[in-house]
C-alpha positions in Angstrom: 37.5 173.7 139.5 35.0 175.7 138.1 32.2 173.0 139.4 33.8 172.1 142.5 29.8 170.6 143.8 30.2 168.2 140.7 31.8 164.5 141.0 32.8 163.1 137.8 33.5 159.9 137.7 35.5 157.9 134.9 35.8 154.5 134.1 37.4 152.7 131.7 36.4 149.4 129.3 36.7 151.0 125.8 34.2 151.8 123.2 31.9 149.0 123.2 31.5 148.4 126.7 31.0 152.7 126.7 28.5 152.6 124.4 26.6 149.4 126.3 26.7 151.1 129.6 25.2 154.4 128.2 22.7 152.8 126.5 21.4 150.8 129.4 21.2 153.9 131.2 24.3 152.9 133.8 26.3 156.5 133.4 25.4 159.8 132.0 28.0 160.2 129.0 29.9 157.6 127.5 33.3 157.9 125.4 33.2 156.7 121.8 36.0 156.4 119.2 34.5 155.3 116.2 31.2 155.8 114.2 28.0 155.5 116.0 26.1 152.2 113.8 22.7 152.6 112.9 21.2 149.6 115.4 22.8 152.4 117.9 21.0 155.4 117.0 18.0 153.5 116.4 18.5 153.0 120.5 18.8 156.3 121.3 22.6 157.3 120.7 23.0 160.5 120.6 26.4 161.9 120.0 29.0 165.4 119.8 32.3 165.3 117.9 35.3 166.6 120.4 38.5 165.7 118.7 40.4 163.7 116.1 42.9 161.7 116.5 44.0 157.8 114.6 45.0 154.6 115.5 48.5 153.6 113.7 50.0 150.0 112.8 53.3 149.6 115.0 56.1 147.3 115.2 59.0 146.5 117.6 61.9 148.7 117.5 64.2 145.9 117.2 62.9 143.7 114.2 65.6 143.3 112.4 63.7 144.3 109.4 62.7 147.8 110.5 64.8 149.2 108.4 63.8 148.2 105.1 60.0 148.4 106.4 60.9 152.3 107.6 61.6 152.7 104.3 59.3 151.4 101.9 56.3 151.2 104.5 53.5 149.2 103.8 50.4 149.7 102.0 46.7 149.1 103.0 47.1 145.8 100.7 50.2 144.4 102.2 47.7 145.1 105.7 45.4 143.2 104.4 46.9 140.6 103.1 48.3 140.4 107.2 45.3 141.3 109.3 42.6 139.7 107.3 43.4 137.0 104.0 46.4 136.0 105.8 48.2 135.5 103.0 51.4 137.5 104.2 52.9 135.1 107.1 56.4 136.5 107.4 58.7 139.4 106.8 60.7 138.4 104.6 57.7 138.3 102.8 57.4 142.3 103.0 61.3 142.8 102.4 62.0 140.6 99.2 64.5 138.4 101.9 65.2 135.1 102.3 63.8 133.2 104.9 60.7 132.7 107.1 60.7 134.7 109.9 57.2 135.0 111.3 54.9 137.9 112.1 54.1 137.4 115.5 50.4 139.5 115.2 48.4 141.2 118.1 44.9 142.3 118.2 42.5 143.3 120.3 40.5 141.0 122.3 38.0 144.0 123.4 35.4 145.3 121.7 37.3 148.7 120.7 37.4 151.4 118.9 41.1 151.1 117.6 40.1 147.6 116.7 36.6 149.1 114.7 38.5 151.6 113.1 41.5 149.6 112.0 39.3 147.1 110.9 37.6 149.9 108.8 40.5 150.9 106.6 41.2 147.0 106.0 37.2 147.1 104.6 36.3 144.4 107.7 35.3 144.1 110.4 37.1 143.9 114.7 35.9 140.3 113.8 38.0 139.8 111.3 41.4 140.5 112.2 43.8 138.3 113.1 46.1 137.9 115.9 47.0 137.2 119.0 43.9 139.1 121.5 45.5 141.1 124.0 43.3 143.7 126.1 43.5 147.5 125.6 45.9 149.8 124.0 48.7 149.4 127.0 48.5 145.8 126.5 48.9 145.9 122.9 51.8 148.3 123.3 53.5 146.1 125.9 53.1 143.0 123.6 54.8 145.2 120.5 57.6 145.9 122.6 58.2 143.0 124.0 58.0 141.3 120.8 61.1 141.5 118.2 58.8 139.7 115.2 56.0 141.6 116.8 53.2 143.7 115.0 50.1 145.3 116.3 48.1 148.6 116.3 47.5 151.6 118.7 45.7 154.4 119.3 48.4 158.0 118.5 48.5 158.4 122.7 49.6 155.2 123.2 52.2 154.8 120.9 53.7 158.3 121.3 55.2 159.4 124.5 52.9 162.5 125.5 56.3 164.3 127.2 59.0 163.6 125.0 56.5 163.5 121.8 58.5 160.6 120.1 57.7 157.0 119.9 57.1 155.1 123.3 60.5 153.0 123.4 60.0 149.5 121.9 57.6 151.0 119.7 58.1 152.1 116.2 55.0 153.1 113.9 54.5 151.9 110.8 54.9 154.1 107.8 51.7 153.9 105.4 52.5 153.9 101.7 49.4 155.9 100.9 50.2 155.9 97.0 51.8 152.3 97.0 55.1 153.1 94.8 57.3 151.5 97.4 58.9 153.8 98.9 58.1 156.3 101.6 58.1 159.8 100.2 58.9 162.8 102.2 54.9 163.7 101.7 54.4 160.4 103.9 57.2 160.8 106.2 55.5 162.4 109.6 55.7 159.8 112.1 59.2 160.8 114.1 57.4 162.8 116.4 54.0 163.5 118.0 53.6 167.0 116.8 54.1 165.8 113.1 51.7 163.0 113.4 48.9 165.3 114.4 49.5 167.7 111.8 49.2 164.7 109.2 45.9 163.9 110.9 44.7 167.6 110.9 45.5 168.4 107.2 44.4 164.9 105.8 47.7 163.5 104.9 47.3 160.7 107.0 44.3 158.5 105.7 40.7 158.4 107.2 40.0 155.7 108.6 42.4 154.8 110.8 42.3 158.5 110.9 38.6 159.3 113.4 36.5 161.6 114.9 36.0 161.1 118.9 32.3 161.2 120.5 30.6 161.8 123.6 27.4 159.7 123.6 24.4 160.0 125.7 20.6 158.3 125.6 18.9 160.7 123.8 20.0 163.9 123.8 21.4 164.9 127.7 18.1 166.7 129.7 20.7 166.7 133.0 21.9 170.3 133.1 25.3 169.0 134.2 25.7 167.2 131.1 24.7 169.7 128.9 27.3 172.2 131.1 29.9 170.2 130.7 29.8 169.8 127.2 29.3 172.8 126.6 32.8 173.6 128.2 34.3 170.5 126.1 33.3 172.2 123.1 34.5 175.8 123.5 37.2 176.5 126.8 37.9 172.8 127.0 39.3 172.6 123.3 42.5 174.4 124.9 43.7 171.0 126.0 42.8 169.1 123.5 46.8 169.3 122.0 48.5 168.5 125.2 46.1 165.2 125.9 47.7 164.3 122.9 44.4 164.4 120.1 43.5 166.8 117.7 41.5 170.0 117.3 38.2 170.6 115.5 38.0 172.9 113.1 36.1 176.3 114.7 33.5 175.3 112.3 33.4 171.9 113.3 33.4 172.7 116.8 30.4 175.2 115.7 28.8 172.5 114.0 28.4 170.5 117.3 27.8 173.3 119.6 24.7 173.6 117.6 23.3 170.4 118.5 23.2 171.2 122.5 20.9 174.2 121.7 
């Protein structure tokens, strides 16, 4: 509105094909939700910090073991032992129940920055996890949901409803057992809503990684005037609707921070 002579076009592919398409010199900006590598920057990445936001483990609403899980969550060892050493198989293995009722696992088949940063807090790598490969965050949801013995990961947005602020049905997150006692304590118990999951993110409760910063990237840094405009406007009258997309504000000196960097 304020540009009306400017097109912007969008397309989407996640982070890896982003970052591919920027380096090669295909579109202007590209979109990045995890850290810039070093083989990156040494071709050319440059990058601004807009937002926060995470990517949380989820289950299906109806797993007949969601209870006990709700309660006693699972810590980043129990997610390893399921994403990566595969030692943990079932959920009964979780609960302490009899039985051998199967995790039914989904990843991501893309090259992604949920995957990346998931990965991250497991200490691995997208590589590395195991599962089922299903394509973007909507297909990961879907599979979740459609899934009773199902188990996956999303980004916040796709696993929170954006108008009702609670869980997308089918869905349910995963509490994280961030100081491994066994039990979810009210200091780990914001995941009922949107609104409380953010705050965690904001304040720290919520661990980093899968907790992340999100990036514009560009070739170098952007010489197109439009560029530069419109990051400019990202970084200061933009950050108004950072809350309602659904992600997380910078802090003002944060946002300073990155403002700097367009001088």
């Amino acid at each position: 509105k304020l540009n009306p002579g400017i097109i912007i076009n969008v397309s989407a592919g996640g982070a890896g094909k982003g970052i591919t398409d920027v380096l090669s010199g295909m579109v202007d900006l590209a979109m990045l939700s995890r850290n810039v590598s070093p083989e990156e920057s040494l071709k050319g990445a440059w990058y601004v910090a807009v937002a926060r936001d995470a990517v949380v483990p989820t289950m299906n609403t109806n797993n007949p073991f969601g209870e006990k899980i709700l309660k006693k969550g699972l810590t980043r060892e129990e997610f390893k032992d399921i994403f990566i050493s595969k030692k943990t198989t079932t959920w009964e293995q979780l609960t302490g129940d009899k039985g051998k009722s199967s995790i039914n696992l989904f990843t991501r088949s893309d090259a992604c920055g949920a995957g990346d940063i998931w990965a991250k807090y497991l200490d691995s790598d997208q590589e590395s996890l195991a599962g089922i490969g299903v394509f973007g965050d909507p297909g990961m949801a879907d599979a979740v949901s459609s899934d009773k013995f199902g188990m996956g990961y999303n980004n916040v947005i796709y696993a929170y409803d954006l108008h009702t602020r609670k869980p997308y049905q089918g869905v349910t997150v995963i509490p994280i057992d961030i100081n491994a006692n066994d039990k979810i304590d009210q200091n780990e118990n914001f995941y009922s809503t949107l609104d409380s999951m953010m705050q965690a993110i904001g304040d720290g409760s919520y661990p980093s990684p899968p907790a992340r910063e999100l990036y514009f990237i560009s070739k170098g840094k952007p010489q197109n005037e439009t560029s530069i405009n419109f990051l400019q406007w990202v970084l200061t009258d933009g950050q108004k609707y950072v809350k309602e997309a659904g992600y997380i504000r910078l802090s003002p000196s944060a946002l300073e921070k990155e403002r700097l960097k367009l001088k």
